[in-house]
C-alpha positions as CSV (number, residue, x, y, z in Angstrom):
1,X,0.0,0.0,0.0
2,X,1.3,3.7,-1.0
3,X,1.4,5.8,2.0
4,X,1.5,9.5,2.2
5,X,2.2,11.1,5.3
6,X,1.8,14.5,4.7
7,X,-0.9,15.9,2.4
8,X,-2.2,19.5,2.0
9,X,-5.6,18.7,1.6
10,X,-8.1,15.8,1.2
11,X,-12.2,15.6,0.5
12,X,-15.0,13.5,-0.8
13,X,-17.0,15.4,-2.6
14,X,-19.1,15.5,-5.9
15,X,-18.8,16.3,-9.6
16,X,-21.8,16.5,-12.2
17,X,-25.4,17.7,-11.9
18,X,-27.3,15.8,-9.4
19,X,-28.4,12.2,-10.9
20,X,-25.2,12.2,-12.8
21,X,-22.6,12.8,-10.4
22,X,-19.2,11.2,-9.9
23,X,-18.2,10.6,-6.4
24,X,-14.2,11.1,-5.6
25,X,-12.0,11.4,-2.8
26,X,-9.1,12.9,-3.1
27,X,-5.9,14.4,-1.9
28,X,-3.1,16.4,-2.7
29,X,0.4,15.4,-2.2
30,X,3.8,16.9,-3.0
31,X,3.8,14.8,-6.2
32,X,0.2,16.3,-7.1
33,X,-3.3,15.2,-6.8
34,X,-4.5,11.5,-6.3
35,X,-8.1,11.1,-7.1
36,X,-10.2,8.0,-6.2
37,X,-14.0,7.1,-7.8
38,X,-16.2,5.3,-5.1
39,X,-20.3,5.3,-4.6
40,X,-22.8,8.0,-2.7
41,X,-23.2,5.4,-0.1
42,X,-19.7,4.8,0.8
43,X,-19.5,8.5,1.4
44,X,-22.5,8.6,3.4
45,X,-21.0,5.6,5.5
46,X,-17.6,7.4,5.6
47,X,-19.9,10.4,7.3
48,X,-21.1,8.3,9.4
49,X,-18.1,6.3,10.3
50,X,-15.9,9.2,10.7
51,X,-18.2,11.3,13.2
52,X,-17.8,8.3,15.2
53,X,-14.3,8.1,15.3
54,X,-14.5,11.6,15.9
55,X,-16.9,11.0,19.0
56,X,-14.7,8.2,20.2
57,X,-11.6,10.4,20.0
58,X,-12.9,13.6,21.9
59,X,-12.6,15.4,18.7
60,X,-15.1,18.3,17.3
61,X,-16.8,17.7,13.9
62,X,-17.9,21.2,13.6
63,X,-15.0,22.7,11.3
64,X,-15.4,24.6,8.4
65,X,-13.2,23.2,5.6
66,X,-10.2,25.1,3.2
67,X,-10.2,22.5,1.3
68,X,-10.7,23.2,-2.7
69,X,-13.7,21.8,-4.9
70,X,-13.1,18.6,-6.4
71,X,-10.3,18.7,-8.9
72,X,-12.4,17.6,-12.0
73,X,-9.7,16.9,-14.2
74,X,-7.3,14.6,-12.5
75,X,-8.1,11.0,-13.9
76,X,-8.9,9.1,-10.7
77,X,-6.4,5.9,-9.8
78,X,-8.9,3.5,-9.4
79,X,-12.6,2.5,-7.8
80,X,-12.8,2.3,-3.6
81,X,-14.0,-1.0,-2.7
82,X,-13.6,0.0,1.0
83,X,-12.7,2.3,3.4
84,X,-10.3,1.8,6.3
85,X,-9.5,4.9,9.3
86,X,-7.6,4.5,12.1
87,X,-6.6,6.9,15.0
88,X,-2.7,7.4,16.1
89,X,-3.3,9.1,19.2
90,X,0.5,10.0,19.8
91,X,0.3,12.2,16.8
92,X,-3.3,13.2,16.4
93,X,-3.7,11.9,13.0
94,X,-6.2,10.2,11.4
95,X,-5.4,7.6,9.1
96,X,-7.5,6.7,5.6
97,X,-6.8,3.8,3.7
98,X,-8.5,3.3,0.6
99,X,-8.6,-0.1,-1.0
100,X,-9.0,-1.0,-4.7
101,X,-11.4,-3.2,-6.5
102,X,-9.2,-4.9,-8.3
103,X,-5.7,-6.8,-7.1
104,X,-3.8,-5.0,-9.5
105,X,-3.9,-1.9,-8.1
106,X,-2.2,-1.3,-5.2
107,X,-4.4,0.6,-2.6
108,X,-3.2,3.8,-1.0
109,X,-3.4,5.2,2.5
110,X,-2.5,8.6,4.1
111,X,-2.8,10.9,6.8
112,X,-4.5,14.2,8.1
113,X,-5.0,15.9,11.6
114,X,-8.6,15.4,13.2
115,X,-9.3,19.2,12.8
116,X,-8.7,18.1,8.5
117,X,-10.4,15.2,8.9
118,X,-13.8,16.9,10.6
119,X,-13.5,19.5,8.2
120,X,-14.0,17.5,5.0
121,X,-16.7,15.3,6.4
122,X,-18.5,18.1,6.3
123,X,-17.8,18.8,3.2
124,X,-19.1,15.2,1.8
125,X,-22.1,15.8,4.0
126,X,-23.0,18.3,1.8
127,X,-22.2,16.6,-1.4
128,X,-24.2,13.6,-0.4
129,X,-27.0,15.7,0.8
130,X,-26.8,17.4,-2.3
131,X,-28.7,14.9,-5.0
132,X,-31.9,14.9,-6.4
133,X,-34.7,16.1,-4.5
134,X,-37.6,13.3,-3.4
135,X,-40.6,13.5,-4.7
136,X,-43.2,14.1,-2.0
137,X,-46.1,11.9,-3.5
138,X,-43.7,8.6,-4.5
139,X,-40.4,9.4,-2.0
140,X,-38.5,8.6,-5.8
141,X,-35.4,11.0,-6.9
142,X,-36.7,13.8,-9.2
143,X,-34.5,14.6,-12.1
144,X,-33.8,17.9,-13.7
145,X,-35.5,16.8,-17.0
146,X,-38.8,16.1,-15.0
147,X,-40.3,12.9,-13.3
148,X,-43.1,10.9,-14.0
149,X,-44.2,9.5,-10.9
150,X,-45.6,6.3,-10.2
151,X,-48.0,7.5,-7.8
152,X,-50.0,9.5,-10.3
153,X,-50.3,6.5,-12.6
154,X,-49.1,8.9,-15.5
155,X,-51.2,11.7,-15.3
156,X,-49.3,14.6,-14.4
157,X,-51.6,17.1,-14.6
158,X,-51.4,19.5,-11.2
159,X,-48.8,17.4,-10.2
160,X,-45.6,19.9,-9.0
161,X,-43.1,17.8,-6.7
């Protein structure tokens, strides 16, 4: 596993218009930016997951983030198949190791502070947070182009989600 010790930023965030984003993480390092594809839910679970670490460790998860907007041009290394943190409570650093679908790429892991850490999670809050709107009739995802929903049975007329 590539480990990077010292980045100056990481996030999971969003690209696209909702219903057709792309969900990254990524981080940059002295040798540039490393960009990794996964799905909305593993970024929800990493929410999740990481406000608990945070809980466990003492630390705040109310920090507002520096980090940039997703870097939409960096070709991302590979697809997460799962997510791995761990605490060093010597240094105060969160560890995050990202592990690829396939065995030929080899997964990569690397560090941040818990203030860093916080920060971006509330940052992929928002990008998970930010999809599609639910329709109040059928609960389904509403698109930009319109919605036909099932609970009308087709006839839209008077129906505004």
């Amino acid at each position: 596993m590539r480990s990077y010790s010292e980045v100056n930023f990481w996030l999971a965030g969003a690209i696209g218009r909702p219903g057709e984003r792309t969900f990254l993480v990524q981080f940059g390092a002295s040798d540039g930016v490393h960009s990794f594809v996964l799905e909305k839910a593993q970024v929800a679970a990493l929410v999740v997951e990481g406000r608990r670490l945070l809980e466990a460790i003492g630390a705040s998860s109310d920090t507002e983030s520096d980090a940039p907007a997703v870097h939409e041009y960096v070709m991302p290394e590979f697809r997460i198949a799962e997510i791995h943190l761990a605490y060093d409570e010597a240094d105060d650093r969160i560890t995050i190791g990202l592990v690829p679908t396939t065995d030929d790429v080899e997964g990569v892991e690397f560090e941040v502070t818990s203030v860093a850490f916080a920060a971006a999670l509330g940052d992929a809050q928002v990008a998970v947070e930010g999809g599609r709107p639910p329709c109040p009739r059928c609960g389904l995802a509403i698109d930009p182009d319109g919605h036909h929903c099932p609970a009308t049975n087709g006839d839209l007329r008077g129906h505004r989600p």
